[in-house]
C-alpha positions as CSV (number, residue, x, y, z in Angstrom):
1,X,66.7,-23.7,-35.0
2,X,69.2,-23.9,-38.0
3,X,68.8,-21.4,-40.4
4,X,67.8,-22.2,-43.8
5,X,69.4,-20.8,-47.3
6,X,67.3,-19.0,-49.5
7,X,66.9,-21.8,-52.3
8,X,64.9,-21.1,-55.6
9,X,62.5,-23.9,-56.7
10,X,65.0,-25.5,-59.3
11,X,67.4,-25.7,-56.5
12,X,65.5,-27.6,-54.2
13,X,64.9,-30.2,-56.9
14,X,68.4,-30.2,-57.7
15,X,68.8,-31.3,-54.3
16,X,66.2,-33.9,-53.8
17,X,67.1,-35.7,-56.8
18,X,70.3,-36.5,-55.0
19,X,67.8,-38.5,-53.0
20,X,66.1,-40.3,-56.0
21,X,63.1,-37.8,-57.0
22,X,62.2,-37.7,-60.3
23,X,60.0,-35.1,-62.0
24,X,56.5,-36.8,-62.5
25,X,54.6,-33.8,-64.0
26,X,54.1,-29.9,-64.0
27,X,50.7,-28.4,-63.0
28,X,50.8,-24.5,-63.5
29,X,53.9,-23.0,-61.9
30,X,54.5,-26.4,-59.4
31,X,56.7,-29.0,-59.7
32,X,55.8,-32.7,-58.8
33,X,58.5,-35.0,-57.9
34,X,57.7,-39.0,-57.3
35,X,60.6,-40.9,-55.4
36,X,62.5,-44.0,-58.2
37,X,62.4,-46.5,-55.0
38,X,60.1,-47.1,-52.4
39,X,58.5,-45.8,-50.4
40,X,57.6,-43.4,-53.4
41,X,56.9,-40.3,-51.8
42,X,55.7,-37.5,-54.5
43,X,56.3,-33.5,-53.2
44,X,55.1,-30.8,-54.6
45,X,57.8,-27.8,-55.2
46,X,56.9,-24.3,-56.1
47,X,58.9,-23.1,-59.2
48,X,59.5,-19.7,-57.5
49,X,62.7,-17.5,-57.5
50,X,62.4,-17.7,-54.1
51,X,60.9,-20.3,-51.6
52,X,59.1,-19.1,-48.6
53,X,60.8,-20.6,-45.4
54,X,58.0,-22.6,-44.1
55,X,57.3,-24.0,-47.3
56,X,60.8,-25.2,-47.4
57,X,60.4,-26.4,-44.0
58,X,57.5,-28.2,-45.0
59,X,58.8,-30.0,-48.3
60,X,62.1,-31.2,-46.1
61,X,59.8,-32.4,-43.6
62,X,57.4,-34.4,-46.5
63,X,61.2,-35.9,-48.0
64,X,61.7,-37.5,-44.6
65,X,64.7,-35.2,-43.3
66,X,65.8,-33.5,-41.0
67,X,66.9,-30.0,-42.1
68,X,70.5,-30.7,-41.3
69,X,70.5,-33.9,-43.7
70,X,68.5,-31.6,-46.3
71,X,71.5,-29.0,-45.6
72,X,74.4,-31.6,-46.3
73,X,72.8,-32.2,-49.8
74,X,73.5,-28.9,-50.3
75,X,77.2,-29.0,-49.9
C-alpha cells in the first residue's frame, strides 16, 4: 500500500483542480467541488489542516484515481 502525504484540505483542491474541479459551494467547514466536463462528479473536501488518511483515500477513490495518479498531481 503506497503511503499517502499529509495534505491540508486547500491542498487536495489544489490538486483536483488540475483535473477540472471547480468549487460549487461551501457548506460549514466543507468544500464542494463539481467536475467542468463530464461525467461531473462533485466531492466533498474537508477544509481541515489536516486530512484524515482514509478520508483521503476515500475522496481519491470518489475522483476516479488510483492513489498513484492522485500522487503524480502532486509533483
Amino acid at each position: 500500500m503506497t503511503k499517502l502525504p499529509a495534505l491540508s484540505g486547500r491542498e487536495l483542491v489544489q490538486a483536483l483542480r488540475q483535473l477540472g474541479y471547480e468549487e460549487d459551494h461551501r457548506t460549514g467547514s466543507h468544500i464542494i467541488l463539481r467536475q467542468a466536463t463530464s461525467p461531473h462528479r462533485r466531492l466533498t473536501v474537508p477544509d481541515h489542516k489536516e486530512i484524515a488518511k482514509g478520508t483521503l483515500r476515500a475522496v481519491i477513490r470518489q475522483a476516479g484515481l488510483t492513489v498513484e495518479e492522485f500522487l503524480s498531481l502532486l509533483e
